[in-house]
N, C-alpha and C positions, 0 to 999 in steps of 0.2 A: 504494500500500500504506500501510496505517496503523500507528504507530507507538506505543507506550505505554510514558509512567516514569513512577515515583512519587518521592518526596524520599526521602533514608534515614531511615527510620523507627526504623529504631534508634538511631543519633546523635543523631538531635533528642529522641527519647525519652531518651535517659541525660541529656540535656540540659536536659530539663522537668525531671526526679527530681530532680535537682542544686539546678536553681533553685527548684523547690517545700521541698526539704528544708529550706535553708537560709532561705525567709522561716518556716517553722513550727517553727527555733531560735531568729530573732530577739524577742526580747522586748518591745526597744524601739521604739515608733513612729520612726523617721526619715525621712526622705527616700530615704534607699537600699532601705527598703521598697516604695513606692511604684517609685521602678524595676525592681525585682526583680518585680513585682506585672504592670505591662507586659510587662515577658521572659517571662514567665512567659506570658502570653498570646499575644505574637510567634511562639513558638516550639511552642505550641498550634496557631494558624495555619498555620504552616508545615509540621505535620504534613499537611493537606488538599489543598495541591498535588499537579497532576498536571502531566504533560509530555504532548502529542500533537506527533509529527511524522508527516507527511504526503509523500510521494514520486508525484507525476502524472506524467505525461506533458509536460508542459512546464516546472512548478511545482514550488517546495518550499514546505509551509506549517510552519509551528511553533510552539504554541501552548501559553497558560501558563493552566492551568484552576484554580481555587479552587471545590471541587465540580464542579459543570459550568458553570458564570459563567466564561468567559474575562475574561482578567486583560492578556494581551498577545498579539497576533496578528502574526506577520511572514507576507508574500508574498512569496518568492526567483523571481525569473524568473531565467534563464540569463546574461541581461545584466546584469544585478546582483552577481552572484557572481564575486571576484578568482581564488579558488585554493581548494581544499580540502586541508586537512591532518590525514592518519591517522595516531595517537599512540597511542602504549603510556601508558593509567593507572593504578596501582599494578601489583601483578604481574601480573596476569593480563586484565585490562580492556582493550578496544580501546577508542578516542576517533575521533569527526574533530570539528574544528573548519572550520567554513565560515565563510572570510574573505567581507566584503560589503562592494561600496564605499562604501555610508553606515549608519548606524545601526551596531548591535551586532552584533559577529560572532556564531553561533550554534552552542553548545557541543551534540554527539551524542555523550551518554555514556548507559550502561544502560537503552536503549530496548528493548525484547522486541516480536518476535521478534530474534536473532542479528544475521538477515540485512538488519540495515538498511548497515550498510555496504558488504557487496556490492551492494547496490540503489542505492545511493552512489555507487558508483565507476562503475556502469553509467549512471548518470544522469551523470555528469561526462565522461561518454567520448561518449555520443550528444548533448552540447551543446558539445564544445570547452573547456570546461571544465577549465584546470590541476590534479595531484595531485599532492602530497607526502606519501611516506612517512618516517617514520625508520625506523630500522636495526632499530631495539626493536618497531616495529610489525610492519616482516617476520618478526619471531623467532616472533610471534605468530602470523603466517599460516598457518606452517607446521604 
């Protein structure tokens, strides 16, 4: 099943207006212009990511797309994978974080559809695969 996030658009947005605002009060050429001028770009950039995760049959894929140009590609086989861990973020958000034994762990937050974590935890169970929930996360289950 395939997976789809976008970055928060809204934060990075209030975050462009911010930094656009304040270079078209600055008056003076400085150097802090100039950085503000990059930020200002950065975070134009950042609006354009997406997130794909991917759940196979043997495989996790998860992937950092800038339009559609991937950006960063991981392969999770089952032997790679330490532990999964399902987290309450802010109040209402479910998380897992998949620990991996080398590289970057790999953060599953606001992928659509829902049911990527049930797909999750069924992929953890048919590979031997450790789970940890917190307390906060069963509150959510419910």
């Amino acid at each position: 099943m395939i997976y789809n996030a976008r970055t928060q658009r809204g934060v990075l947005g209030f975050f462009l207006a911010i930094t656009v605002a304040s270079i078209t009060m600055i008056k003076i050429y400085n150097r802090l212009l100039y950085f503000q001028i990059l930020l200002a770009l950065f975070i134009l950039l950042l609006i354009f990511i997406q997130f794909k995760f991917v759940i196979d049959d043997g495989y996790l894929t998860y992937q950092m797309l800038f339009f559609a140009m991937p950006i960063y590609k991981k392969v999770l086989f089952p032997n790679q994978i330490i532990q999964m861990k399902f987290k309450r973020i802010g109040w209402t958000t479910k998380g897992a974080i998949i620990q991996v034994k080398r590289g970057l762990n790999i953060r599953v937050v606001n992928f659509a559809p829902n049911n990527v974590f049930i797909d999750l935890i069924d992929f953890a169970n048919e590979n031997g695969i450790s789970i940890s929930k917190t307390k906060d996360y069963l509150i959510l289950e419910k």
